[in-house]
C-alpha positions as CSV (number, residue, x, y, z in Angstrom):
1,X,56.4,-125.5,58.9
2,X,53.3,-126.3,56.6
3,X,51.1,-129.6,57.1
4,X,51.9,-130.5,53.9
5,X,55.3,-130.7,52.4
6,X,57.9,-131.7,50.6
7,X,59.9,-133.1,53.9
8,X,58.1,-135.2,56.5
9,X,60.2,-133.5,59.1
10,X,58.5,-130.6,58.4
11,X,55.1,-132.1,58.3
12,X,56.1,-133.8,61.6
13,X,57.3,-130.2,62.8
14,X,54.0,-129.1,62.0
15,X,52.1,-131.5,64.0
16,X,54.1,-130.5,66.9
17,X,53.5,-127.0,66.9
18,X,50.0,-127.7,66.2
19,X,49.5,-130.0,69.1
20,X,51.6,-127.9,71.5
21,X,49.3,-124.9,71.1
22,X,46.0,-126.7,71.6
23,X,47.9,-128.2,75.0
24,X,49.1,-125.0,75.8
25,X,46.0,-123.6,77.9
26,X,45.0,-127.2,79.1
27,X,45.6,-127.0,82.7
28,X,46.3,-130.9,83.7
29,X,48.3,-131.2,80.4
30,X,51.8,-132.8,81.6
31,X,54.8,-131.8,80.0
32,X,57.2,-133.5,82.7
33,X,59.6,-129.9,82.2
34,X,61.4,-129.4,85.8
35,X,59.5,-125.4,85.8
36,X,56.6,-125.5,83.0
37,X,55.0,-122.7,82.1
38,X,51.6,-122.1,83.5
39,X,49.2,-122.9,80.9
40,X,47.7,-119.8,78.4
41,X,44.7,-118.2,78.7
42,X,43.8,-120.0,75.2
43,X,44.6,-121.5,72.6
44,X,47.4,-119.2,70.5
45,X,46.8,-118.3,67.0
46,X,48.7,-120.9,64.6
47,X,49.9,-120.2,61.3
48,X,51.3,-122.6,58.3
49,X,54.1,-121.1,56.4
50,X,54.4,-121.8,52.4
51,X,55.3,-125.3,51.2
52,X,58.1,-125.4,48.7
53,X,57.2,-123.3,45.9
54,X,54.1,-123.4,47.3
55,X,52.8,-127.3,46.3
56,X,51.8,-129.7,48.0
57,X,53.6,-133.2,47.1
58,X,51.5,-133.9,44.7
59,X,52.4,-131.0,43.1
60,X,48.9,-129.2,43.4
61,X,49.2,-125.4,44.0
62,X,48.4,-124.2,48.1
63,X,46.8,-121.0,48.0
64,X,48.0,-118.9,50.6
65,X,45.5,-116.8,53.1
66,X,47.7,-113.9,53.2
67,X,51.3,-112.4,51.9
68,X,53.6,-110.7,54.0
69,X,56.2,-107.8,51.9
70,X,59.2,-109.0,53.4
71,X,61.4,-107.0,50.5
72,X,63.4,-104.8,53.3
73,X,63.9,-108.4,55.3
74,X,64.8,-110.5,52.5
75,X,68.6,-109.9,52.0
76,X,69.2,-111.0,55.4
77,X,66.9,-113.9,55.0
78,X,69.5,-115.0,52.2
79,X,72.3,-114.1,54.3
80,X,70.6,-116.6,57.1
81,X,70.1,-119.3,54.8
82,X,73.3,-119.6,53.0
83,X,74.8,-119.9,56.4
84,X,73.0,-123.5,56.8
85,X,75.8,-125.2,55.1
86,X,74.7,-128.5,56.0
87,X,71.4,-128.5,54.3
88,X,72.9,-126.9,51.0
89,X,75.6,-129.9,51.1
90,X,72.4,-132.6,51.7
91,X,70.5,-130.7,49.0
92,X,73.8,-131.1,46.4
93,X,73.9,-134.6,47.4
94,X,70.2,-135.8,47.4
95,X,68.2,-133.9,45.0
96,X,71.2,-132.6,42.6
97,X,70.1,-129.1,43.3
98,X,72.4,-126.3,44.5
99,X,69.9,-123.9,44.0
100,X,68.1,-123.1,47.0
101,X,69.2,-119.6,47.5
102,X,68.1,-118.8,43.8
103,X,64.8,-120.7,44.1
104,X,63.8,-119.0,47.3
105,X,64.1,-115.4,45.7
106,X,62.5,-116.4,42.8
107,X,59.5,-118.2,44.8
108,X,59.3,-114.8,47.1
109,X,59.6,-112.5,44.2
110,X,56.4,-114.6,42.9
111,X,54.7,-114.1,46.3
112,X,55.7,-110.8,46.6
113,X,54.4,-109.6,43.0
114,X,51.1,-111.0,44.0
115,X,50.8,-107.9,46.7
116,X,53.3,-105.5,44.7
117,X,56.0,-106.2,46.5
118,X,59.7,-106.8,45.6
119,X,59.4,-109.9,47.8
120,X,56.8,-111.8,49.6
121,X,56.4,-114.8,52.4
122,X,53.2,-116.5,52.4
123,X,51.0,-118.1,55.2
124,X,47.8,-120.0,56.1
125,X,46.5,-119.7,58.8
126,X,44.9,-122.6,61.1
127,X,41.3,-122.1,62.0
128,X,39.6,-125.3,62.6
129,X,37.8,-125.9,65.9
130,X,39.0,-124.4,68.3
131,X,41.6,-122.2,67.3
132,X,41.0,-118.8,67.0
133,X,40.2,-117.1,63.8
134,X,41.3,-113.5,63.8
135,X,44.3,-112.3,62.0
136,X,46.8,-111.7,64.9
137,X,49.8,-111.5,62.7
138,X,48.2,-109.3,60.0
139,X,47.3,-107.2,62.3
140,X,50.3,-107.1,64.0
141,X,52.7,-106.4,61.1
142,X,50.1,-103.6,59.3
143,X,50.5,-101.3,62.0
């Protein structure tokens, strides 16, 4: 989830990941889990998908780091998302919209032209002290 969204669910989401991986290699960090996993070697690489069509709630444009092509993906990202039939029914009910399905291929047909792709899903990713700053997931997906 990004830090900065629409949703404060999502921003509190984001504040969980984000302090569960700089816990994650901390040796005498407590989780109280009956078996915990030992801690990591480091701290993992963190990553901030795209806000809403990509605003902040302000309305000010994020720039993304990076765009993934997620064209031969996206279908069954649609597939997976019209399935949530509790959010659509919340989103008809607050915000008057029943247009999420449209408005996320339209956002990732934006994202995706950027890198001349069909579609596209962007990310930032979190480099501040002392996370690490190499492109795990670029790498990853371009080979």
């Amino acid at each position: 989830a990004p830090p900065v969204d629409y949703m404060s669910d999502h921003e509190m989401t984001s504040r969980l990941v984000r302090d569960a991986c700089f816990g994650a290699s901390a040796p005498n960090y407590t989780t109280h889990q009956f078996q915990p996993a030992p801690p990591t070697e480091k701290i993992p690489h963190l990553y901030y998908v795209d806000p809403i069509e990509g605003c902040d709630y302000f309305g000010n444009p994020i720039e993304p780091q990076f765009i993934i092509d997620i064209s031969d993906t996206f279908d069954l990202k649609i597939k997976m998302l019209a399935c949530h039939e509790s959010q659509r029914a919340w989103l008809r009910k607050q915000h008057g919209l029943d247009e999420y399905l449209d408005g996320t291929e339209r956002w990732s047909a934006a994202r995706g032209e950027k890198i001349g792709a069909a579609y596209g899903e962007a990310f930032v990713q979190h480099c501040g002290h002392p996370y690490p700053s190499s492109n795990l997931l670029l790498q990853l997906l371009e080979k």
